[in-house]
C-alpha positions in Angstrom: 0.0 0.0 0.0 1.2 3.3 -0.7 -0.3 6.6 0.2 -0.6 10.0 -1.0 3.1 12.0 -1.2 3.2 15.3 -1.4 4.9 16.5 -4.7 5.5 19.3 -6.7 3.4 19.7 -10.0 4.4 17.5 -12.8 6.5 19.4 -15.7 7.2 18.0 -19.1 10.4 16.3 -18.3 8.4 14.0 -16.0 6.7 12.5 -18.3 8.0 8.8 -19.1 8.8 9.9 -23.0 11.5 12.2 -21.9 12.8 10.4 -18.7 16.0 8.1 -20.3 15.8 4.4 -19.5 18.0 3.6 -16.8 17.1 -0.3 -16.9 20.5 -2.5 -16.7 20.1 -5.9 -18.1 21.0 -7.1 -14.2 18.2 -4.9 -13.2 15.5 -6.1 -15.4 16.5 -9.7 -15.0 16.0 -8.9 -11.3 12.6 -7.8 -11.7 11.7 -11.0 -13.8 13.3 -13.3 -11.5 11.3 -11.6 -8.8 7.7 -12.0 -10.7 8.9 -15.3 -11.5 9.4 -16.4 -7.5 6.3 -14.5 -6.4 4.3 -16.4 -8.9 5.7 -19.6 -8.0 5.3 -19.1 -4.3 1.7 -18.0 -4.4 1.3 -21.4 -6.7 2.6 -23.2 -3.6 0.5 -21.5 -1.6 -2.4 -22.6 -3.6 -1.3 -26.2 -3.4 -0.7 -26.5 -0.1 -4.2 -24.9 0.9 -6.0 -27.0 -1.4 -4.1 -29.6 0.4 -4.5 -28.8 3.7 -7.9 -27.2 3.4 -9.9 -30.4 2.3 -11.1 -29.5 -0.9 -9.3 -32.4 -2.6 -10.0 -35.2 0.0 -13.0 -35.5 -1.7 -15.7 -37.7 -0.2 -18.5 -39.4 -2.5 -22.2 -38.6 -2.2 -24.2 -42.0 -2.3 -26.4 -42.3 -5.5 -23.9 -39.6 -7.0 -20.9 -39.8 -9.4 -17.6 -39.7 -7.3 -15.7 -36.3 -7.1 -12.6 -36.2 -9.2 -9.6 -35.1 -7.4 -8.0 -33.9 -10.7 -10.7 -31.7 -11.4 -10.7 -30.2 -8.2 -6.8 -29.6 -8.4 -7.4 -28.2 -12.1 -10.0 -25.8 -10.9 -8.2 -24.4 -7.8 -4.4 -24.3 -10.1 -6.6 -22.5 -13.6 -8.3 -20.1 -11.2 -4.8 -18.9 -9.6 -3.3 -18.3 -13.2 -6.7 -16.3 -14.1 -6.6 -13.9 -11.1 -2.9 -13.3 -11.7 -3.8 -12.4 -15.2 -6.6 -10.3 -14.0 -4.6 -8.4 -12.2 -2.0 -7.8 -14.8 -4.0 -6.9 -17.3 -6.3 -4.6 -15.0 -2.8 -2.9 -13.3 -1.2 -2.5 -16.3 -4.0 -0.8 -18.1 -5.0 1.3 -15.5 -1.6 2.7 -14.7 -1.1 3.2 -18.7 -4.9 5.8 -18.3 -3.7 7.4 -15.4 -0.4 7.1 -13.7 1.2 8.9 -16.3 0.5 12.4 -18.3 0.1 12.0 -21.9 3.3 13.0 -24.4 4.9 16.6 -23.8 3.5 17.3 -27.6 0.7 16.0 -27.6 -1.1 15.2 -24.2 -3.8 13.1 -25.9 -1.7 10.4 -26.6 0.2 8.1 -24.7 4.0 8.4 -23.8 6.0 5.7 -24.0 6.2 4.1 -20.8 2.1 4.1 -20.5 2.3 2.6 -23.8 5.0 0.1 -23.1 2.2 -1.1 -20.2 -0.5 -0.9 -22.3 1.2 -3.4 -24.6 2.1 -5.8 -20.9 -1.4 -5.2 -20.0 -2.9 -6.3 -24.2 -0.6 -9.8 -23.6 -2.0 -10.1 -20.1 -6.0 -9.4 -21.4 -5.6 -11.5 -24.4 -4.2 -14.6 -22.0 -6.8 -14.0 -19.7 -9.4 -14.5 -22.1 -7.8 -18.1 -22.9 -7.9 -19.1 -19.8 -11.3 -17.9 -18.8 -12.6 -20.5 -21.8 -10.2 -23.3 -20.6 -11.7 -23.1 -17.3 -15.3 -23.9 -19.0 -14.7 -27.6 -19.3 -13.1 -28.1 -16.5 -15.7 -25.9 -14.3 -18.2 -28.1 -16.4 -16.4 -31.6 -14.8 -16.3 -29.7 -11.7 -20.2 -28.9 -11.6 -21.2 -32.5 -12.6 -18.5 -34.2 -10.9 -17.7 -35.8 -13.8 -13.2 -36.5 -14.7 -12.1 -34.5 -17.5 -11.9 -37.5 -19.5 -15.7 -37.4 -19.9 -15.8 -33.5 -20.5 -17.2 -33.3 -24.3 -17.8 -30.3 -26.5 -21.5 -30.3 -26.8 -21.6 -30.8 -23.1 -19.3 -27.6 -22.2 -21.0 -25.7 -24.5 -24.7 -26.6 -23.1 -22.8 -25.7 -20.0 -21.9 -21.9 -21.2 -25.6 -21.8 -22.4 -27.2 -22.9 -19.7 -25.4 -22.6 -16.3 -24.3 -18.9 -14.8 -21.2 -19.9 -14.1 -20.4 -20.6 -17.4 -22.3 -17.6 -18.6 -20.1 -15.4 -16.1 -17.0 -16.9 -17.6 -17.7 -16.2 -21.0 -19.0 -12.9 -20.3 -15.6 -12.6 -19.0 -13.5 -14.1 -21.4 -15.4 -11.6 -24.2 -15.2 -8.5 -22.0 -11.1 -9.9 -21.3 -10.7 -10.1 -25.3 -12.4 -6.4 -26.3 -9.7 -4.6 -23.1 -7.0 -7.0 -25.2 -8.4 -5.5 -28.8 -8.6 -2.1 -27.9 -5.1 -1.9 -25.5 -3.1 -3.5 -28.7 -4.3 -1.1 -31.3 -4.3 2.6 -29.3 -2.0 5.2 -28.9 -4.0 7.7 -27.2 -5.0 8.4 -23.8 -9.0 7.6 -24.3 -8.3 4.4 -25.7 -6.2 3.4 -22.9 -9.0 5.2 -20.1 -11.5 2.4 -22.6 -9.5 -0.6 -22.0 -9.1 0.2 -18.3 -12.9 0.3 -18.3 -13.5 -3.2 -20.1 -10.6 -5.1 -18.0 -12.1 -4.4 -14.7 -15.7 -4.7 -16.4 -14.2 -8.5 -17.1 -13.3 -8.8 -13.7 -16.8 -9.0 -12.0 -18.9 -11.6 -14.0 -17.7 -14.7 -11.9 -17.7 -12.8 -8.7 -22.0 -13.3 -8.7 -21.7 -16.7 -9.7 -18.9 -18.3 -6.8 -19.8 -19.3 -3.1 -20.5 -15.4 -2.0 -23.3 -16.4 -4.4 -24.9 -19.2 -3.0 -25.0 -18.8 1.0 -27.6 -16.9 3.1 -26.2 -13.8 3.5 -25.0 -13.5 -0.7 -26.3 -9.7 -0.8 -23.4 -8.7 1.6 -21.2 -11.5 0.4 -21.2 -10.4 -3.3 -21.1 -6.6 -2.7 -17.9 -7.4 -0.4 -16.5 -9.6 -2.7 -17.0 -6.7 -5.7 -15.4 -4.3 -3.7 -12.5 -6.3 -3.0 -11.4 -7.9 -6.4 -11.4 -4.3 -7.4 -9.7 -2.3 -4.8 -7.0 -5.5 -4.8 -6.9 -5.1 -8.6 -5.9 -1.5 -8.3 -3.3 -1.8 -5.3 -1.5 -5.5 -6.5 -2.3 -4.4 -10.4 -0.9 -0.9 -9.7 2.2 -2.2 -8.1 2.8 -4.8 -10.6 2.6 -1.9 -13.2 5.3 0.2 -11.6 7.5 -3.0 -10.6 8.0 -3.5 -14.2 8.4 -0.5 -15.1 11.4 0.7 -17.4 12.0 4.1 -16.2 12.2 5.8 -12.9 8.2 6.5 -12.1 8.3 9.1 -9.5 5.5 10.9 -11.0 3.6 7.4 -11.6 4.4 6.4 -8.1 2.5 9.7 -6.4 -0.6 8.8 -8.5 -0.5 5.5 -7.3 -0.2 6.4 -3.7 -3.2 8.3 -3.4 -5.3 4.9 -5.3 -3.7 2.7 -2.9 -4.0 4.5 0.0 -8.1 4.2 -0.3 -7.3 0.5 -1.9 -5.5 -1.3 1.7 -8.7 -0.3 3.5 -11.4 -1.3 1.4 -9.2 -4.7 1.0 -9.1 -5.1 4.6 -12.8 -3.8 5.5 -14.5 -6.2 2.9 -12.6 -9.0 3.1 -13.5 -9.0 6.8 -17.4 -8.5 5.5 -17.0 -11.4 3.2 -15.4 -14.1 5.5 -17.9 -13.6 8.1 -21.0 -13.5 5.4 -19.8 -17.0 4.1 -19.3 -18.6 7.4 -19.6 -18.1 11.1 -16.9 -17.2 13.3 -16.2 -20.2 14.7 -15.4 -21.7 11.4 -12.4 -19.2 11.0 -10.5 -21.4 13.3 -12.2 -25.0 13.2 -12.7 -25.3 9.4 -10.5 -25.3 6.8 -12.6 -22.4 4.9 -11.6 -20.3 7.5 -7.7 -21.3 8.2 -7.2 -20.3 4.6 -9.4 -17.2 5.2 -7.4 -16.2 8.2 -4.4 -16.8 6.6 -4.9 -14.7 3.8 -5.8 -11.7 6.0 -2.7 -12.3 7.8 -0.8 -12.2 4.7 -2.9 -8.9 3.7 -2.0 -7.5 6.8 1.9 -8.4 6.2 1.5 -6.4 3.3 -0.4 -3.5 4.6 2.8 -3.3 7.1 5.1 -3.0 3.8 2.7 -0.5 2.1 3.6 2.0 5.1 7.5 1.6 4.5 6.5 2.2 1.1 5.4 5.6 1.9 8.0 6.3 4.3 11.2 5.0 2.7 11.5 4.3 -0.5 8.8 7.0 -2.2 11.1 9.8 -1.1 14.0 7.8 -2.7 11.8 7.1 -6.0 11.3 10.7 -6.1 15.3 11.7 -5.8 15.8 9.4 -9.0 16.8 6.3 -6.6 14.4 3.3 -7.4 16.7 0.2 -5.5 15.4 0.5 -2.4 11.7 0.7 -4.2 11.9 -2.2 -6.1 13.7 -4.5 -3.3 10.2 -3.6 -1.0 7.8 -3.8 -4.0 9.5 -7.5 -5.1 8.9 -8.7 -1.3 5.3 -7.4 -1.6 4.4 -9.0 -5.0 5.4 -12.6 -3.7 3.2 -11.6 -0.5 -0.4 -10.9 -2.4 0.5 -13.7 -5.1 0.6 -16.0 -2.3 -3.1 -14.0 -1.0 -4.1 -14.8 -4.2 -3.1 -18.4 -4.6 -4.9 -18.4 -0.7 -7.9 -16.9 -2.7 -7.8 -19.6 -5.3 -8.0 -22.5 -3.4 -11.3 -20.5 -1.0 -12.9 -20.7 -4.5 -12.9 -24.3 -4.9 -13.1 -25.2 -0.9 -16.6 -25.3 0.3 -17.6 -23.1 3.5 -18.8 -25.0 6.3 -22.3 -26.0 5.8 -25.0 -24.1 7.5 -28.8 -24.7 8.2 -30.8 -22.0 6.0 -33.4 -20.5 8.3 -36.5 -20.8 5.8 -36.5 -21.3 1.7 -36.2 -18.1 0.8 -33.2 -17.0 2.7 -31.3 -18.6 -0.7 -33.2 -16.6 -3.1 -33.0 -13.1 -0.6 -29.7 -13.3 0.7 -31.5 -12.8 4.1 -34.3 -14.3 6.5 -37.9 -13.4 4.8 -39.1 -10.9 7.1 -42.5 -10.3 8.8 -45.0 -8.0 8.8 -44.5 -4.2 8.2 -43.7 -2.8 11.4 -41.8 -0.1 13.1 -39.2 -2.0 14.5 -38.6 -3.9 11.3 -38.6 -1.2 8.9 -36.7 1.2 11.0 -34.4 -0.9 13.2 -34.2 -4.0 11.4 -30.8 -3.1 9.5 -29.3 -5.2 6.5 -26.2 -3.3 5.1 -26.2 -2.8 1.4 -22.6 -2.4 1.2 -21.9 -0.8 -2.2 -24.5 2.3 -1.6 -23.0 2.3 1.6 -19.4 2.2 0.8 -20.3 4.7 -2.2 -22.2 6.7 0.3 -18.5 6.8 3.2 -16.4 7.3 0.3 -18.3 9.9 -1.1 -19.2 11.7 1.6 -14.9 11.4 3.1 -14.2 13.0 -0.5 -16.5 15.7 -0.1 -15.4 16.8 3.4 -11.6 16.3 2.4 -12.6 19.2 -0.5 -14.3 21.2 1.5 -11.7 21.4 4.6 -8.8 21.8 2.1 -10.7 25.1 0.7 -11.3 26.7 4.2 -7.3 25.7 5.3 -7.0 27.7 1.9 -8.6 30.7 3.2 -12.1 30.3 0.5 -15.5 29.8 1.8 -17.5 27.2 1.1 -20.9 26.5 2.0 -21.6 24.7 5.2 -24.9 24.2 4.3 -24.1 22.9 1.0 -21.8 19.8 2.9 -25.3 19.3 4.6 -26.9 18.7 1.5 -24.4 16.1 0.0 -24.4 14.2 3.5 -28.4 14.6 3.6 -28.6 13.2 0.1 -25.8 10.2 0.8 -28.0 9.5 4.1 -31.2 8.8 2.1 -29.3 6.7 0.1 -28.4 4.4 2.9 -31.6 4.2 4.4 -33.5 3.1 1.5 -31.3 0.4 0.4 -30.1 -0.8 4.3 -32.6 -0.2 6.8 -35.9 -2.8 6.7 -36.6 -1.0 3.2 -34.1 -2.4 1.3 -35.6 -6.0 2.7 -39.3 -5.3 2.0 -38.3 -3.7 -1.1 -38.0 -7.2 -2.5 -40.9 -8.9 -0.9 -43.2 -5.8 -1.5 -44.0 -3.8 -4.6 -45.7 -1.0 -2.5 -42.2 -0.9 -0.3 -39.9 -1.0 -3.7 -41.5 2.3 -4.9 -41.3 3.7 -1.7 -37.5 2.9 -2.2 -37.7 3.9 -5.7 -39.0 7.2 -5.1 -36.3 8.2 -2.7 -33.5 7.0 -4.6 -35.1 8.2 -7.9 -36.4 11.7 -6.5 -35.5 12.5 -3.1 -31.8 12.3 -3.0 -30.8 13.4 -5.8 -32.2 16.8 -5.4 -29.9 16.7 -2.3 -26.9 15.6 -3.9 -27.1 18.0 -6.9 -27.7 20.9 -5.2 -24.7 20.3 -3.1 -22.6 21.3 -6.3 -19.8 18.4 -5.8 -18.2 19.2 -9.2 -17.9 23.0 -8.2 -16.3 22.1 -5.1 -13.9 19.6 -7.0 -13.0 22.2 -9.3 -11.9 24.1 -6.7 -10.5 22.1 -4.4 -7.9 20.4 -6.5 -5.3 21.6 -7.8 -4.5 22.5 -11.4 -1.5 19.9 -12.7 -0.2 20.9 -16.2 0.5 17.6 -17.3 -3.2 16.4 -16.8 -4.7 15.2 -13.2 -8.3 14.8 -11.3 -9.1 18.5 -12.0 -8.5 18.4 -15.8 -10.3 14.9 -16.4 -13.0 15.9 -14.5 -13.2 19.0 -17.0 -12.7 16.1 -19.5 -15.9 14.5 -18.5 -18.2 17.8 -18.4 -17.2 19.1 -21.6 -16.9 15.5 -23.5 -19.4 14.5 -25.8 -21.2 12.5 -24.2 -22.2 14.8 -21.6 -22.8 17.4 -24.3 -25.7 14.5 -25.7 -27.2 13.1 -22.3 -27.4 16.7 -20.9 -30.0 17.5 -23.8 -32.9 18.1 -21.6 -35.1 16.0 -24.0 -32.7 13.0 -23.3 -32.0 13.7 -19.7 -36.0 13.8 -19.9 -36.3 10.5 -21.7 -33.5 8.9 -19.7 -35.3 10.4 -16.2 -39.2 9.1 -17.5 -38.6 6.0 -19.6 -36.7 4.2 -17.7 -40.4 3.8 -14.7 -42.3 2.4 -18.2 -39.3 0.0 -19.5 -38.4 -1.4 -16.0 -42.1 -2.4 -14.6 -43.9 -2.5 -18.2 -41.4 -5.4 -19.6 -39.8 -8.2 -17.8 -36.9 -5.9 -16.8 -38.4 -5.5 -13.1 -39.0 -9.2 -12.5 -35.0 -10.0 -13.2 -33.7 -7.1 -11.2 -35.8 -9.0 -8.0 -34.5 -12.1 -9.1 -30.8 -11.4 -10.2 -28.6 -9.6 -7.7 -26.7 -8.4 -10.6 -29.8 -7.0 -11.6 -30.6 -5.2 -8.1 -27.8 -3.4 -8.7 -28.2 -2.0 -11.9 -31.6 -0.8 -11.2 -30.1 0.9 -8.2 -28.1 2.4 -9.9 -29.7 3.5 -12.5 -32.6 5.1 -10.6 -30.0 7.0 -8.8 -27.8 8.2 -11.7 -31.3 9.2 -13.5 -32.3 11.5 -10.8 -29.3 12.9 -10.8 -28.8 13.7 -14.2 -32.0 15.0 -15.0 -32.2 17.3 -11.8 -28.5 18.6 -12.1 -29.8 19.6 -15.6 -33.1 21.6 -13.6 -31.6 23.0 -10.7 -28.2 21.6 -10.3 -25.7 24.9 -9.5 -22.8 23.0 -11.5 -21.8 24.0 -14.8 -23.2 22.3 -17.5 -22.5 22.1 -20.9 -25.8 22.9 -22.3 -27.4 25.7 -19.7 -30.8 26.0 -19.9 -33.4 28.9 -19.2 -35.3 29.5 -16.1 -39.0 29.1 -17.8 -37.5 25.9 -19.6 -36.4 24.3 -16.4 -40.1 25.0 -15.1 -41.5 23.8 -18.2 -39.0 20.2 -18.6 -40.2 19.8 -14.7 -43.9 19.9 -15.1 -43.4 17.6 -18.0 -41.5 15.1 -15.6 -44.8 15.4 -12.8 -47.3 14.7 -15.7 -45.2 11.7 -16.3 -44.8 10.5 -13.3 -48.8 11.1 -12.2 -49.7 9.0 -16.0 -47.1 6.4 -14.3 -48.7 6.1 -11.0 -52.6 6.2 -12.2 -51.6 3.2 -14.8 -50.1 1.0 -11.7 -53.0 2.6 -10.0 -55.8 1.2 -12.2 -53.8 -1.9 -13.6 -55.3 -5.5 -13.4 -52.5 -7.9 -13.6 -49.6 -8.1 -11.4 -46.3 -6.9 -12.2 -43.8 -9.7 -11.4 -46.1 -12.2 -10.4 -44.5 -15.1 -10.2 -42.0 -13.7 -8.1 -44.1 -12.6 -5.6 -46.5 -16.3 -5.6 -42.9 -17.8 -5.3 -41.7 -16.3 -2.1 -45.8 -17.2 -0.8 -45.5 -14.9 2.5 -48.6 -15.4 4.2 -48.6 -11.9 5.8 -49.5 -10.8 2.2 -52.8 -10.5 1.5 -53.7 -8.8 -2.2 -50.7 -8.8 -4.5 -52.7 -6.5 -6.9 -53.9 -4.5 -4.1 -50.5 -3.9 -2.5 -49.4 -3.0 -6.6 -52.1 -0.9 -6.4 -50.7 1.0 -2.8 -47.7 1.1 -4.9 -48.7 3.4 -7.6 -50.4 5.6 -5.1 -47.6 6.1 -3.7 -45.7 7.1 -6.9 -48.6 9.0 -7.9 -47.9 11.3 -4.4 -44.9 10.7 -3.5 -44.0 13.7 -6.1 -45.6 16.3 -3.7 -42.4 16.6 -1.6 -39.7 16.9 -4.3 -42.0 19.0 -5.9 -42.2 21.8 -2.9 -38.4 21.8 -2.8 -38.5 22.0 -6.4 -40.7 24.6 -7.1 -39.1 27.0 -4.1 -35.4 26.1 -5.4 -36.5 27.3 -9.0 -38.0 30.7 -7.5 -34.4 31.2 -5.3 -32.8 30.6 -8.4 -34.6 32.9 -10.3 -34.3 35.2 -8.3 -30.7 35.6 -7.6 -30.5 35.1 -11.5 -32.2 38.9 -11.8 -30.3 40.4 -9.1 -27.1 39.2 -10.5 -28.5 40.5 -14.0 -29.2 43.9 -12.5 -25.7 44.3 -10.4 -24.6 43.6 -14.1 -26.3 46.6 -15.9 -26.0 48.7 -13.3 -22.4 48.7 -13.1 -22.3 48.6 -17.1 -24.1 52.5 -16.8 -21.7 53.3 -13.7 -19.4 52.6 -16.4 -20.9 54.6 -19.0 -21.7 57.8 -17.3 -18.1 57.2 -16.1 -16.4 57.4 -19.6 -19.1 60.2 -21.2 -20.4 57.3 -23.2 -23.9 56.6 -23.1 -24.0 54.6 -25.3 -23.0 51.9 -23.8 -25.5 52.2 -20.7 -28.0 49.6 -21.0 -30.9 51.6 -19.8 -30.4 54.3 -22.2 -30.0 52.3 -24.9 -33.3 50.2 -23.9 -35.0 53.4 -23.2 -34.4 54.3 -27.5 -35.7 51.4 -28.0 -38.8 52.0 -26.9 -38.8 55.6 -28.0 -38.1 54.5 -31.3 -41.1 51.7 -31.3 -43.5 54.8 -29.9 -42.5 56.8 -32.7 -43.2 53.9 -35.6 -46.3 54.1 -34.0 -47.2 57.4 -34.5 
């Protein structure tokens, strides 16, 4: 881990096109020998846990085929190789987008040490993408318990068809090849960010298919898992990118810091959440499952302990030109997380403890159905969503950080507008972890209660907190390309330019209520996690988009009039009330057979409680529409003051010089003296 180091802004001759190579053949065999060892020792380290850990000693199932040992073996071994890949290719990619500025001429395309990784990180995708469609057969013997011998082609590729975990893999293996096509064939900055985007994109199809998956508690499980394969891709990835490395990467090195230095936590926090979603404490120390689990935190921890020298030690060296000490600590902390990651092979083929599911449905919820609407249950009964509430710590750490760096500056900013943003993140929470987000699955008229709030409530919050404003602000300019300018990137790009249309923010913002609950869209999002969290997120990122566009105090790139905003939000309530009156006066039930499936007998009328439902979206509207309306009105307002204060001084101006002329109320006043004389 490595975390932020205060540097000087990059200049030109930072940049790795202009910094000579310095790499001795002794040096760079050094580096090879060390990736070479730390591969090899986390490959022992999966061997010995698959070993030790039980899940080769096999034992048969009477009336089923026997286990194959060799499968099991082939499984735990292939899966190693593709998370080393994974990491490589995700690193390498990533540090080519961002740890370095673009060319001194040109910074749109890539200098040469980003695209020397780029090329590392093309090799890495591309192999990655074999390997994810090697593991289909044997995943297939493994499933069916069946010796590779037997495996077939017509079987494995039934087996992609049919199964999710083979659908997750060659979901993966495409997403793997497209990184692999687009890293070997660009030479600019974008294509680089693009590749980045598709190689960790690759890296979360199997994560909703493995054991987090399939236990009782696989909401928390997966959304821990998620956030650790990719804050581990970034830290491992990242530092595999700058071992290898053929120049001195001081400047790379800082930008790493700061990603790794949010990365180490979020390893050690979800880890932690995962391990005791899959299996109860107890098992850490009298199972297998959990020796291998505890061992890999240790071995986390270990290198956590080395992150810190990192920062310390051998950045400050880095940064004088001296990369020895650097690479000797980096090389001991690459064959530490290859051996996590061999750990975390062999947890992917060793079965958790068995435990006794409270009821039926605790497989399909990821939690114990609950009982009736309540108080307590809907208020106190708490099941963490962790990526809204990760998003909602990290977001809301960010936004503090900004705003405490602009008052140490000496600039004001807002207090109340910090309110906002935590307000808005606080909403969040509470509709996706408090009883909500549980009877947002088991009741429609609770999942548009949800709905509404993430769709309408906190993203007036959160836009009216101004977030890119304060970013803007609070980070410093860096010549050769940082945050501040690729957020600047983002707003003025052309895809902002097209979604901030307010006919397509409008669109985005209204059809998405008629696709997801008029189509089968709704009925998979209940059913698939993956699912869940899309339609989370999309309602979120909706609001937010088309109410940044009404009253959002951010610069946009398409500003739009006062009595247009007033006219696209009107639009949005007739919408929304022609939404609500159709659930309102429907006949047939909107994800039926969900609802019949789960058979709680606490519910009564599933087309009533649809009908509560659509009441609700049909009023829910009042609220956001008082803050609305009154935000639009302030707006205004300080619009025409800010518009007088202008013409006024431009006539203080005028009378000033002698040239009136140039007032704005004389000229406005011949105006109309010249329409009264037309008239005459």
């Amino acid at each position: 881990m490595l975390v932020h180091v205060t540097t000087s802004t990059e200049t030109s001759e930072n940049t790795a096109d202009t910094i000579p190579d310095r790499t001795s053949p002794a040096r760079s065999g050094a580096r090879v020998t060390a990736v070479f060892v730390a591969t090899v020792g986390g490959a022992l380290a999966a061997v010995l846990a698959l070993q030790w850990g039980g899940a080769v000693d096999l034992e048969p199932v009477p009336g089923l085929s026997a286990p194959d040992p060799t499968v099991t073996w082939a499984s735990g071994l292939l899966g190693y190789v593709y998370d080393l890949l994974m990491l490589a290719a995700v690193g390498c990619t990533v540090a080519a987008a961002f740890f370095l500025p673009g060319r001194r001429t040109d910074r749109a395309r890539l200098a040469a040490q980003s695209w020397r990784w780029l090329r590392v990180g093309a090799l890495a995708s591309a192999l990655w993408a074999a390997v994810a469609l090697a593991r289909l057969p044997v995943e297939f013997a493994d499933t069916f318990a069946r010796p590779l011998s037997q495996v077939t082609a017509p079987g494995t590729w039934s087996y992609l068809l049919q199964s999710d975990q083979g659908q997750s893999l060659a979901l993966a293996a495409l997403l793997a090849a497209a990184a692999s096509l687009v890293a070997g064939r660009t030479f600019k900055v974008s294509g680089a960010v693009l590749a980045a985007v598709l190689a960790l994109a690759a890296a979360l199809p199997p994560i909703f298919t493995g054991h987090s998956a399939a236990n009782g508690n696989h909401q928390i499980a997966v959304d821990g898992l998620i956030v650790h394969v990719v804050a581990a891709s970034f830290w491992v990835g990242g530092l595999f990118a700058l071992f290898i490395a053929r120049t001195d990467p001081a400047v790379a090195a800082r930008r790493y810091s700061g990603a790794a230095g949010l990365a180490y936590p979020a390893i050690a926090a979800s880890g932690l959440i995962v391990f005791v979603a899959n299996v109860d404490l107890t098992d850490l120390w009298q199972s297998g499952y959990g020796l291998i689990a505890l061992a890999k935190l240790a071995v986390l921890a270990a290198g956590g302990v080395i992150g810190r020298t990192h920062r310390h030690r051998t950045l400050p060296r880095v940064e004088a030109g001296d990369r020895r000490a650097f690479t000797r600590l980096a090389a001991v902390e690459l064959v530490l997380m290859a051996v996590a990651f061999g750990l975390a092979a062999s947890l992917s083929v060793t079965p958790p403890p068995a435990s006794e599911l409270p009821d039926p449905n605790t497989a399909v919820l990821g939690f114990t159905t609950p009982g009736p609407v309540g108080f307590e249950s809907l208020v106190l009964d708490w099941y963490p969503a962790v990526l809204p509430c990760t998003a909602a710590i990290l977001g809301v750490g960010l936004y503090t950080a900004g705003a405490r760096r602009l008052r140490r500056r000496g600039d004001a900013w807002p207090r109340h507008r910090t309110a906002l943003w935590t307000t808005g993140w606080a909403v969040v929470v509470l509709a996706t972890s408090t009883g909500l987000g549980k009877y947002g699955l088991v009741l429609f008229s609770a999942h548009m209660v949800q709905h509404m709030a993430l769709n309408m409530l906190a993203p007036i919050f959160l836009v009216l907190a101004a977030p890119v404003t304060l970013a803007l602000r609070a980070v410093r300019p860096d010549r050769a390309g940082g945050p501040r300018e690729w957020i600047l990137a983002v707003v003025h790009s052309r895809f902002a330019a097209f979604v901030c249309r307010p006919l397509i923010a409008l669109l985005i913002y209204l059809t998405s209520l008629y696709i997801m609950y008029f189509t089968g869209l709704f009925a998979w999002a209940l059913g698939s996690h993956f699912g869940h969290l899309v339609m989370t997120a999309h309602f979120l990122l909706a609001g937010s988009l088309f109410f940044w566009i009404v009253i959002g105090p951010d610069p946009k790139p398409r500003p739009l009039s006062y009595p247009a905003k007033v006219l696209l939000y009107f639009v949005s309530i007739i919408f929304h009330a022609i939404f609500g009156l159709t659930l309102m006066m429907g006949t047939g039930v909107i994800a039926e057979s969900w609802y019949t499936d789960l058979a709680l007998p606490w519910v009564g009328d599933l087309l009533a409680d649809q009908r509560a439902g659509g009441g609700i979206a049909w009023a829910f509207g009042e609220i956001p529409s008082l803050i609305i309306i009154g935000v639009l009105i302030a707006q205004w307002a300080r619009s025409e003051e800010r518009e007088g204060r202008r013409l006024d001084r431009m006539a203080e101006r005028a009378a000033a010089g002698g040239r009136p002329e140039d007032d704005p109320h004389e000229v406005y006043n011949a105006y109309l003296a010249g329409l009264n004389r037309e008239e005459r």
